[in-house]
N, C-alpha and C positions, 0 to 999 in steps of 0.2 A: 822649803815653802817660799814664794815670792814674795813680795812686795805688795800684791794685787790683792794676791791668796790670803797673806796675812790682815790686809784693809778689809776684804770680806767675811774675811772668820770676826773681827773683830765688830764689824757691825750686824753678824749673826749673835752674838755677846749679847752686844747691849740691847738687841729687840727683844731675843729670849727671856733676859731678865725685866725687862721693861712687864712683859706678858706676865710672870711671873710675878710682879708685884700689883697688878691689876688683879690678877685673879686672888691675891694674899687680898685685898681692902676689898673685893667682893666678897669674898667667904668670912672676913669678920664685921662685913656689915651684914649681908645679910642670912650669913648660913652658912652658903653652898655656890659655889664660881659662877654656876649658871643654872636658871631654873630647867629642870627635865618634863619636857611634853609626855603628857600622859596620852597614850596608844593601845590598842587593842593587841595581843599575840597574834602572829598572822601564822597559821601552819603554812611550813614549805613543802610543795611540791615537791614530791618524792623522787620524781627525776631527776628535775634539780640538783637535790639535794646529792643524791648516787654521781650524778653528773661531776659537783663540785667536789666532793669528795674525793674519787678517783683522781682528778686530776691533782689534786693538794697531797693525796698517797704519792704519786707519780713522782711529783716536784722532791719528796720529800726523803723517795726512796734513790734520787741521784744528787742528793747531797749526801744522805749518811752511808749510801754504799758507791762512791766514786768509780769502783771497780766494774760499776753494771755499765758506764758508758764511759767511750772515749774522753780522754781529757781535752778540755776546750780550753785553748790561751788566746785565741785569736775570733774574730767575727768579719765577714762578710757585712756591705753594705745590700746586698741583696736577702740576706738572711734576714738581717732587719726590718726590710720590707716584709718579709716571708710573716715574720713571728707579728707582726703589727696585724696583718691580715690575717692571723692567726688568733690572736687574741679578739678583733673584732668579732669575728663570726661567733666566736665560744661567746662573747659578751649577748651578743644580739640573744644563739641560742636558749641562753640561760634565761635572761630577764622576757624571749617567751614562753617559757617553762612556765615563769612565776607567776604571768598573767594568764597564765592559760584556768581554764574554770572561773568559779565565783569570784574569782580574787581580783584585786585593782594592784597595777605597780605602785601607787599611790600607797596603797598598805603596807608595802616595805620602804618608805622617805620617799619614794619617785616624785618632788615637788616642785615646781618653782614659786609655790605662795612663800611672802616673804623672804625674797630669794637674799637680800641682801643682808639681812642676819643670818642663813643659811653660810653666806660667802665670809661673813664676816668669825661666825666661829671657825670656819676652815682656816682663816687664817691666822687666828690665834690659835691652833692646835700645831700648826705646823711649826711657828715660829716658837713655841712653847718648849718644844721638842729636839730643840736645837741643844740648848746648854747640859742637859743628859748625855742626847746620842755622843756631843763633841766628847763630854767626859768618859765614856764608855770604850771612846775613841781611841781616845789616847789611854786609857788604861789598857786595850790590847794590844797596841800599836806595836811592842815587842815580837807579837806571835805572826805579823802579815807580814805576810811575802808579796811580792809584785805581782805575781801570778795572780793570787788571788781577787783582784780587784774589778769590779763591776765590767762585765764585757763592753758593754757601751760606753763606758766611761776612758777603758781602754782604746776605744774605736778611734773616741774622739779625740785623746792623746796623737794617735796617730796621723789622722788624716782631719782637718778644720775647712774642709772644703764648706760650701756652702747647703749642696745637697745631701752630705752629710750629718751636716748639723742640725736640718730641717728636719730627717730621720731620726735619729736619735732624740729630738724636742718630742717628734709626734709618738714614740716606744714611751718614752717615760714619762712625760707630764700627759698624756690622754690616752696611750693605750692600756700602760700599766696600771695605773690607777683605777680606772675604770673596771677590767677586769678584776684584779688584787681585793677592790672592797666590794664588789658583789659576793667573789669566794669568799671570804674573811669575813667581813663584816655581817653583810643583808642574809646570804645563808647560814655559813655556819653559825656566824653569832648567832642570829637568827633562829636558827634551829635550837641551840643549845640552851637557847632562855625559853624554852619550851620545856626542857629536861633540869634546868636545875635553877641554879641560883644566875641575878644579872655577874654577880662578881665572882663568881666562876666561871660564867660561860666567859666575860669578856680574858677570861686571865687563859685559858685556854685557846681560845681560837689566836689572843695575843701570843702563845705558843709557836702555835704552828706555823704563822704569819711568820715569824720570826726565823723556823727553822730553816724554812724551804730557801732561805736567801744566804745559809751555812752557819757555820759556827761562830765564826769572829766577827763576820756582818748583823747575825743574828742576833747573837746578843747585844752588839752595840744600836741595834735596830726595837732594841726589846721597848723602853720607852716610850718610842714612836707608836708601836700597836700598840703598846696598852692606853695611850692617848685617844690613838682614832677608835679603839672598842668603845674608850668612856664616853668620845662622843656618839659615837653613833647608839650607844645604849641609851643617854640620854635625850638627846634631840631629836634621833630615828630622821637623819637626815643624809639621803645620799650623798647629795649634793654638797654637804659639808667636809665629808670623809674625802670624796673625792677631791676637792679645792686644799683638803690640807695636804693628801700625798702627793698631788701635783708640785707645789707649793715647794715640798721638801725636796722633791728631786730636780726643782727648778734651781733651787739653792745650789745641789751635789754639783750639777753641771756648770752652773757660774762659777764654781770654785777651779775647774778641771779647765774651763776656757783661760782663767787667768793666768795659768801656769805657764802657757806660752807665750 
């Protein structure tokens, strides 16, 4: 670890627990970290829902069977454009799924009223999230291997050009996000609080969010979903989910720049 990396880790430290004792003097003043906006259940569109499904099966079935696709150690700077383009379309299609009939996007968080407590829970979700993942981190730190580490995060080890880095910004802090908590969050969660309980559905779709990204990431990732499920269960705020996964992958890649 550098010098840079270490000054970053260490001021991801001190915001996380900062966050962390704000939300400790909230809940013993007044309960509960943050109050939860009360919302109607909105059914999901069934395509949708088929739609997001398959793809999170997909995601899910080339992590835990490696053997069904080639092994990937390397990325293309054109692939990144590919998968960005790729995820946008899937985004668009989905959230006109959701709107499609009686329904308003608005009925699944699509909001900008009050945008700036929207941006402002995002960013304490994100930064929350920090002193977990880190621990989780280094508790499996033993079982990673180089190989295994984020393909873009790899890219950009390798190559810091500028078009590069503008690429990689745009995959992970707005394309990933964007896509990631539609799946995850607005549908599946979504759906799943339709079937059971909020603290199951969120502890579930927290699951799978978690899986699709393997085993050692996954679990060190596992805090992070169960963060943006509690929020998005309780505030039913796209907007917020999103600004916090942005947020946290903004962090991953300032760590990765500093190292050279």
């Amino acid at each position: 670890m550098t010098n840079a990396q270490a000054a970053i880790v260490m001021v991801m430290i001190a915001i996380s627990a900062a966050v962390w004792w704000l939300w400790w003097r909230r809940w013993r003043r007044f309960g509960a970290i943050c109050a939860s906006e009360p919302f109607p259940q909105t059914p999901i569109n069934i395509v949708a829902l088929l739609l997001a499904v398959t793809y999170i099966w997909l995601s899910l079935i080339t992590v835990v069977m490696p053997e069904a696709r080639e092994p990937v150690t390397t990325i293309s700077l054109s692939s990144v454009q590919a998968g960005c383009a790729t995820r946008v379309v899937l985004a668009g299609l989905l959230c006109g799924l959701l709107w499609f009939g009686p329904r308003s996007l608005r009925d699944f968080g699509f909001t900008l009223r009050d945008w700036r407590r929207q941006v402002s829970d995002g960013l304490e979700t994100a930064h929350a999230s920090f002193l977990p993942v880190l621990a989780l981190l280094l508790a499996t730190s033993w079982w990673r291997e180089p190989t295994e580490k984020n393909l873009l995060l790899r890219l950009l080890e390798q190559d810091v050009g500028l078009a590069t880095l503008a690429w990689v910004l745009v995959a992970a802090v707005i394309c990933a996000p964007l896509l990631e908590e539609l799946l995850f969050r607005v549908i599946l969660l979504g759906w799943l609080k339709t079937k059971t309980s909020s603290t199951h559905a969120v502890g579930i779709s927290s699951i799978a969010f978690a899986m699709v990204h393997g085993p050692l990431d996954g679990a060190a990732l596992m805090p992070l979903a169960l963060l943006l499920g509690s929020l998005y269960d309780r505030r039913h705020s796209f907007l917020s989910v999103v600004v916090a996964h942005a947020f946290f992958n903004l962090w991953n890649i300032a760590l990765t720049m500093a190292a050279r």
